[in-house]
C-alpha positions as CSV (number, residue, x, y, z in Angstrom):
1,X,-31.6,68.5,-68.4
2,X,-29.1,67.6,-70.9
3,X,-25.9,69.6,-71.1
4,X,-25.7,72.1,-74.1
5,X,-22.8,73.0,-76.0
6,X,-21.5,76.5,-74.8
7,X,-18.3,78.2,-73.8
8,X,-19.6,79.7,-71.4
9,X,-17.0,77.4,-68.8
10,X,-14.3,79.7,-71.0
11,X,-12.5,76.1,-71.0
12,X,-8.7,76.6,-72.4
13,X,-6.3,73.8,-73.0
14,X,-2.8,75.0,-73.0
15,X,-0.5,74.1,-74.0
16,X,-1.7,73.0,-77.3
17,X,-0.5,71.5,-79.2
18,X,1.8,69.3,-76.5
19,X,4.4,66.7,-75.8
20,X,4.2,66.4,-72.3
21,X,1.6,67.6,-69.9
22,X,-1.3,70.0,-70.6
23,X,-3.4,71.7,-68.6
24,X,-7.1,72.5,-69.0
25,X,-8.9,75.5,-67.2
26,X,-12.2,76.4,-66.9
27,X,-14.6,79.3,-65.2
28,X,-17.2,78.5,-63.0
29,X,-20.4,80.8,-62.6
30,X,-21.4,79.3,-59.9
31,X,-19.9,76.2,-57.4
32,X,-21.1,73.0,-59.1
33,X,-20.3,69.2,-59.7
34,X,-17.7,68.8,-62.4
35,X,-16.7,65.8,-65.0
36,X,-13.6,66.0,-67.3
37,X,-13.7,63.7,-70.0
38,X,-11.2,62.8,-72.7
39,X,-11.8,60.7,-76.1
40,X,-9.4,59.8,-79.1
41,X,-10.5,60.9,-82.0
42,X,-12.3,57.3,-82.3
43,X,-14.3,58.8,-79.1
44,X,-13.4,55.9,-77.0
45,X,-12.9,57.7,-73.3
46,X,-9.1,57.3,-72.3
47,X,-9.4,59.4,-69.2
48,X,-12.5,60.1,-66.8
49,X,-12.5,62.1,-63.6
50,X,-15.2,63.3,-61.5
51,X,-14.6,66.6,-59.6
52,X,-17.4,67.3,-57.1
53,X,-18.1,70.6,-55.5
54,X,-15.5,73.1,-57.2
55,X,-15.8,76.2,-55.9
56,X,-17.2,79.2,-58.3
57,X,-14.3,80.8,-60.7
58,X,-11.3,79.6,-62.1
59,X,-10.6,76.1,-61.9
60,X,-8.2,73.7,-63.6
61,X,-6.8,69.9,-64.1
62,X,-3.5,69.2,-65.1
63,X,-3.2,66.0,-68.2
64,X,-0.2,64.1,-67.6
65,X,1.1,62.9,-71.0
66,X,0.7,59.5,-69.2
67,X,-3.2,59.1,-69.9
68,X,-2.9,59.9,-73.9
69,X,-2.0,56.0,-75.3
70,X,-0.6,57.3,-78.7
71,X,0.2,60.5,-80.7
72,X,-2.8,62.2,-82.3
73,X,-5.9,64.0,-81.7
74,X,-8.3,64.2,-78.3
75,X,-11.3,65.8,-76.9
76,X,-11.6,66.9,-73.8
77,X,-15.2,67.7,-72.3
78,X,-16.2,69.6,-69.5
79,X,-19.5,69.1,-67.9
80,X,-20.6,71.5,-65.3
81,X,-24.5,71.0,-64.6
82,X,-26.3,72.4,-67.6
83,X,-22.8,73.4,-69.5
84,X,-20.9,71.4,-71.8
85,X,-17.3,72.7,-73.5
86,X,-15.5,70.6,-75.8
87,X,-11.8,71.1,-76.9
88,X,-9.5,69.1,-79.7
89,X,-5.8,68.6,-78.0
90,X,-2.9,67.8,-80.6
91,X,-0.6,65.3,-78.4
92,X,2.8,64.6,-80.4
């Protein structure tokens, strides 16, 4: 089934925008496999990480400013089973 669009992870980049690290957090219905994605605003994928059998509830990653090449905008993509939540990040 493909992922759909939702917010229903409640997925929250903050801070944002940034200069240093970020972190993202997200809410979990249920436990489930989990990939966190993040595109330039070209969409080519500057950061990938898989994140297999979170637990239900909050969960979160922390972005170190080290995986964003340049200045500009992002978007980071959650994937949890059947949920999909995108965010734009402002890295300056």
């Amino acid at each position: 089934r493909k992922p759909t669009e939702t917010n229903a992870l409640a997925l929250n980049v903050a801070p944002n925008p940034f200069a240093g690290n970020t972190t993202a957090e997200f809410y979990l219905e249920q436990s489930a496999d989990v990939q966190v994605m993040v595109a330039d605003a070209t969409g080519r994928v500057v950061f990938q990480k898989d994140m297999p059998g979170l637990p239900s509830g909050k969960n979160g990653l922390d972005l170190d400013k080290a995986i964003f090449p340049a200045k500009g905008a992002y978007f980071l993509t959650v994937r949890a089973g059947s949920e999909m939540s995108v965010r734009p990040m402002i890295c300056y």
